[in-house]
C-alpha positions in Angstrom: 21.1 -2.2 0.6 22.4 0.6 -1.5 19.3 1.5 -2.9 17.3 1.9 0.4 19.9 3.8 1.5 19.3 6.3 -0.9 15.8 5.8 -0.9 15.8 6.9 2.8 18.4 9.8 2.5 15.8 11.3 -0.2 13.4 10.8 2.1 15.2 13.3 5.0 15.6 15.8 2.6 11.9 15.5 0.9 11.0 16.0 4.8 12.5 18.9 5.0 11.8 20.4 2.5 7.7 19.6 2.7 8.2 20.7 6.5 9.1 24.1 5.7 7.0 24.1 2.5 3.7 24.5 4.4 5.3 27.8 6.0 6.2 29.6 2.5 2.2 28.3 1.5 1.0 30.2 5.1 2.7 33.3 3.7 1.3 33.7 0.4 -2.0 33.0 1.5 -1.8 36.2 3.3 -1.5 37.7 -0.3 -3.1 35.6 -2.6 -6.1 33.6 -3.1 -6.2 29.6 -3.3 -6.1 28.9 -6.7 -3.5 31.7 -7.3 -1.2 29.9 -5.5 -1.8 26.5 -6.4 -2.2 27.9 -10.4 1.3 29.9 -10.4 3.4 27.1 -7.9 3.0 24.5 -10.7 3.1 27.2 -13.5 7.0 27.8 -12.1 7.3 24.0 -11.8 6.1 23.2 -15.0 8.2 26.1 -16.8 11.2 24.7 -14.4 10.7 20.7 -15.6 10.2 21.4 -18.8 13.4 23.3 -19.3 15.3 20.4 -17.8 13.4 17.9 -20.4 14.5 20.3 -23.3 18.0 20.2 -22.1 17.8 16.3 -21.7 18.7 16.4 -18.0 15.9 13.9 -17.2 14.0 12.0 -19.7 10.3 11.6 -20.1 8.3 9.1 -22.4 4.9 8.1 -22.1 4.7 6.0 -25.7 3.1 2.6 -25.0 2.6 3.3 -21.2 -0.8 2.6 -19.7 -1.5 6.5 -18.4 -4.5 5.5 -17.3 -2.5 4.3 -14.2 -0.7 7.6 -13.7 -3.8 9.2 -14.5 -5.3 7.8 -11.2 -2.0 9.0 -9.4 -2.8 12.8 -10.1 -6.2 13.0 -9.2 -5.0 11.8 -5.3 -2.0 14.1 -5.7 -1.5 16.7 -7.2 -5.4 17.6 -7.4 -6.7 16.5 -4.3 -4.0 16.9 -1.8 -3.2 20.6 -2.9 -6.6 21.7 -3.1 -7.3 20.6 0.5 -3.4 21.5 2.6 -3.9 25.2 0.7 -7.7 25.2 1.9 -6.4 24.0 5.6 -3.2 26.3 5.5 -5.2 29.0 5.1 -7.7 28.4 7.7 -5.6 26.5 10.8 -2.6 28.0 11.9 1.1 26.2 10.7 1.8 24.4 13.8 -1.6 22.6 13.5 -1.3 21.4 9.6 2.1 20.1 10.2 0.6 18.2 14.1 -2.3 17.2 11.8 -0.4 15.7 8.9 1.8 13.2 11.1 -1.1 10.6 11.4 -0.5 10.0 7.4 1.4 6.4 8.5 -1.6 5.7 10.6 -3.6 6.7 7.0 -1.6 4.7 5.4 -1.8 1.6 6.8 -5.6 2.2 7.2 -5.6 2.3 3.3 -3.0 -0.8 2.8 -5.9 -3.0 4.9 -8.5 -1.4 3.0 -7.8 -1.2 -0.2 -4.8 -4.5 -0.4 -6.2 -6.4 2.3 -3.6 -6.4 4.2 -4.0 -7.5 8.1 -3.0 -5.6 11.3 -2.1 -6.9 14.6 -3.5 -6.1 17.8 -0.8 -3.8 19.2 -0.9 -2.1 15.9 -4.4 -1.0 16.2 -3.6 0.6 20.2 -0.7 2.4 18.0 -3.6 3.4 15.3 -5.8 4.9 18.1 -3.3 6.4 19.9 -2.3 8.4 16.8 -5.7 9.3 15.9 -6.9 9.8 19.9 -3.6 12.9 20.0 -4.9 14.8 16.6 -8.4 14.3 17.6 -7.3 15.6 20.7 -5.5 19.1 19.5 -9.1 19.6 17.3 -11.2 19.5 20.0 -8.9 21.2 22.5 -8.2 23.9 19.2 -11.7 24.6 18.1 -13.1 25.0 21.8 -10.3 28.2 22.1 -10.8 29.1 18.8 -14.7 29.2 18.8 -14.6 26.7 16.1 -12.5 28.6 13.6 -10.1 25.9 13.5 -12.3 22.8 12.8 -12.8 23.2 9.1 -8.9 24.2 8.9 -8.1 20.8 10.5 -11.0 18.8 8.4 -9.1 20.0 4.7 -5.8 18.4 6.0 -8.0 15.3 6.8 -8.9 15.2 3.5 -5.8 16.6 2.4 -3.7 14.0 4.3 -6.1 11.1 3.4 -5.5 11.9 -0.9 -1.6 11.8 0.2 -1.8 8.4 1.8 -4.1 7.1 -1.7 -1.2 8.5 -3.6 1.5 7.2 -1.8 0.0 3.5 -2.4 -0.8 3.6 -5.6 2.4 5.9 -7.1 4.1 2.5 -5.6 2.1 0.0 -7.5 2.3 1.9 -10.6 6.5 3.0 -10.1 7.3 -0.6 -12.0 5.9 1.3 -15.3 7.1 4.7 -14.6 9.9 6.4 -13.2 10.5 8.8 -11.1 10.9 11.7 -13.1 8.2 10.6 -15.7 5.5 10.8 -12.7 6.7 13.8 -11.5 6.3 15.3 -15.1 3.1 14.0 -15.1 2.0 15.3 -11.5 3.4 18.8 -12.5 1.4 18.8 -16.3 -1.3 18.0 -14.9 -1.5 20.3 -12.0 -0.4 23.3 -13.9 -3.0 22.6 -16.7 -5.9 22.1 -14.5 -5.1 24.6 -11.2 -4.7 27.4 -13.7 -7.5 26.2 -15.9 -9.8 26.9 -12.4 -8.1 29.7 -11.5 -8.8 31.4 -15.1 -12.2 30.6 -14.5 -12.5 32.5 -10.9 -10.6 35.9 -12.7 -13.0 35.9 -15.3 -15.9 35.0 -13.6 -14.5 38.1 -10.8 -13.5 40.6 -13.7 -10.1 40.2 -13.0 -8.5 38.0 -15.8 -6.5 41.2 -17.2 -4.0 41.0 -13.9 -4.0 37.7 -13.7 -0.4 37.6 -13.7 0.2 40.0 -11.5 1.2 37.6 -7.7 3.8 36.7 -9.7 5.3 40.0 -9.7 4.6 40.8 -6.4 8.4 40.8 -4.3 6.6 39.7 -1.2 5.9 36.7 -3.4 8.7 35.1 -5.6 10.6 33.6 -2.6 8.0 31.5 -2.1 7.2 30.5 -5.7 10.3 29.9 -6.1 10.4 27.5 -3.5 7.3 26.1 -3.5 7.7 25.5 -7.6 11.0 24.2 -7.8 12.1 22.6 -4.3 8.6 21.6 -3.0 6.8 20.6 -6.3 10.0 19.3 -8.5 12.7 18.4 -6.0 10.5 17.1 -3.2 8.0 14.9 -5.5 10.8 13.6 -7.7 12.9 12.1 -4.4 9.9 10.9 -2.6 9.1 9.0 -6.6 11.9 7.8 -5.9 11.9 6.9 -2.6 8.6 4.9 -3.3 10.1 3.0 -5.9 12.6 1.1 -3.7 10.9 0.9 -0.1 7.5 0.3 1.3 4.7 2.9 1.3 4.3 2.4 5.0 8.5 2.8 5.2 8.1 6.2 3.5 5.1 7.4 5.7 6.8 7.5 8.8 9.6 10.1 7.7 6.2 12.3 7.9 6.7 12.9 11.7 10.4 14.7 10.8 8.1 17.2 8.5 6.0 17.6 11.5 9.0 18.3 13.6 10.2 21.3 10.9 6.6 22.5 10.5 6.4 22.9 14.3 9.4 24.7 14.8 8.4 26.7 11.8 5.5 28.0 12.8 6.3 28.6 16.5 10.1 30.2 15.6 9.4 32.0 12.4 5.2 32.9 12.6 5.5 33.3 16.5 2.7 30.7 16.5 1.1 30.2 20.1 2.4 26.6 21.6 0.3 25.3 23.9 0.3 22.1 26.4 -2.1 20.5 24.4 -0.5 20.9 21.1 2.8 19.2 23.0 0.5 15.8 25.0 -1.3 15.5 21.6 1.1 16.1 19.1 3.4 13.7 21.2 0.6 10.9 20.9 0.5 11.3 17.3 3.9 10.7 16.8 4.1 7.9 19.0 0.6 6.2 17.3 2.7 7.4 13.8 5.8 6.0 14.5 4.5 2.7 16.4 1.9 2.1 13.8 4.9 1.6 11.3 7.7 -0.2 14.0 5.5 -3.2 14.3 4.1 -2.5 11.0 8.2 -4.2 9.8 8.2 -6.5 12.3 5.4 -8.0 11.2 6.2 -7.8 7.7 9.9 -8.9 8.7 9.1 -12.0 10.4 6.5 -12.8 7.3 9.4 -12.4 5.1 11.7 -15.0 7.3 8.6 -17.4 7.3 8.6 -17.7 3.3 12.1 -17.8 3.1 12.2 -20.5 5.8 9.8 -22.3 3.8 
């Protein structure tokens, strides 16, 4: 009981912290190119982790682990998830990433029957199409006033949300041979070896690999480095590790809608984002289709539980 306790507190603060993490992203993108972000957030989180393995504040070993497992992990997240958000970011506005990223609970269950064969129940699937009916709604109702500009914003964090939900099942079936920190470690490594291996390619291929470094030095940008590579990249991924290792994947995905809420409110307080009525009645229906999806999603996995104990 202790334990998902904890498990769920980490999970608030992962929230918010991911919430407001898509606003810092927004705001370098203004400065800085894709893979200069992505390359230079996990260079700082790298530099960050490692400095805590040196000192021996957590502790990482990979000796007769099967890393193909973990392997598998990274190439959902960090690789594809972080390609596709900072591709969406940059093309939708906040308020839409963060309306857009609440279906993941309807994802993830989507993936759980997929991919573990597990079953849903009827009022689950009204919940499912509810959530996906409100984000399909805000895309339509977005690109029409946008004149499309919008759409391809919106399909990245499809993509980017549909690599999350992959993660988020399989970082749980592999957390029995890793722990939290050691797939963190892992996510970071690999992210910072092969975002800035890309990005190296780009500068030279552009004639610009001899100020490679030089967002880094930029003051407009080491706020959000700083946030994005330690909170968002170490702090964030190592609770939600953790969180994963002691609840349900499905548990974990419905503490998405309170990153929705902080994204929202970000980008409407702090960008002066437009909010519209059809951002409200859709990005209501998401949350409800999120948020129902996962209610009866326990129950049913509740009153399975009674059944075998019964038995």
């Amino acid at each position: 009981m202790k334990k998902s306790v904890l498990a769920y507190a980490a999970l608030i603060v992962k929230c918010l912290i991911y919430g407001l993490s898509i606003l810092f992203t927004s705001r370098l993108l203004k400065n800085e190119s894709t893979f200069d972000v992505l390359a230079f957030r996990f260079l700082v989180s790298f530099i960050f982790i490692q400095i805590l393995r040196l000192f021996k504040v957590i502790k990482v070993s990979f000796k007769g682990k099967n890393l193909k497992a973990v392997f598998l992990i990274v190439i959902f997240e960090p690789i594809g998830y972080f390609i596709f958000e900072t591709l969406g970011i940059g093309q939708t506005s906040t308020l839409m990433t963060g309306i857009t990223l609440a279906l993941m609970p309807v994802a993830v269950i989507i993936a759980e029957t997929l991919i573990l064969k597990e079953t849903t129940t009827l009022i689950q699937k009204l919940y499912l199409t509810m959530g996906v009916t409100g984000t399909a709604f805000i895309a339509c109702m977005s690109s029409v006033n946008s004149g499309g500009s919008e759409l391809l914003g919106i399909i990245f964090i499809i993509l980017a949300m549909i690599c999350g939900c992959l993660y988020l099942i399989f970082s749980r079936k592999f957390s029995v041979d890793f722990c939290a920190a050691e797939i963190t470690y892992f996510m970071v490594m690999a992210g910072t070896i092969i975002f800035n291996f890309i990005n190296v390619v780009i500068h030279i291929s552009n004639g610009t690999i001899t100020n490679y470094f030089s967002p880094l030095f930029n003051p407009q940008n080491i706020v959000g480095f700083l946030y994005l590579g330690l909170l968002a990249s170490i702090c964030a991924t190592m609770l939600n590790n953790f969180a994963l290792s002691k609840i349900q994947a499905s548990s974990a995905s419905v503490f998405s809608g309170l990153s929705t809420i902080v994204t929202v409110l970000a980008g409407v307080l702090v960008n002066n984002e437009s909010f519209y009525w059809y951002h409200l009645l859709g990005g209501a229906l998401t949350l409800a289709g999120a948020i129902g999806t996962n209610y009866f999603r326990l129950k049913t996995f509740e009153m399975n539980h009674e059944i075998e104990v019964e038995s």
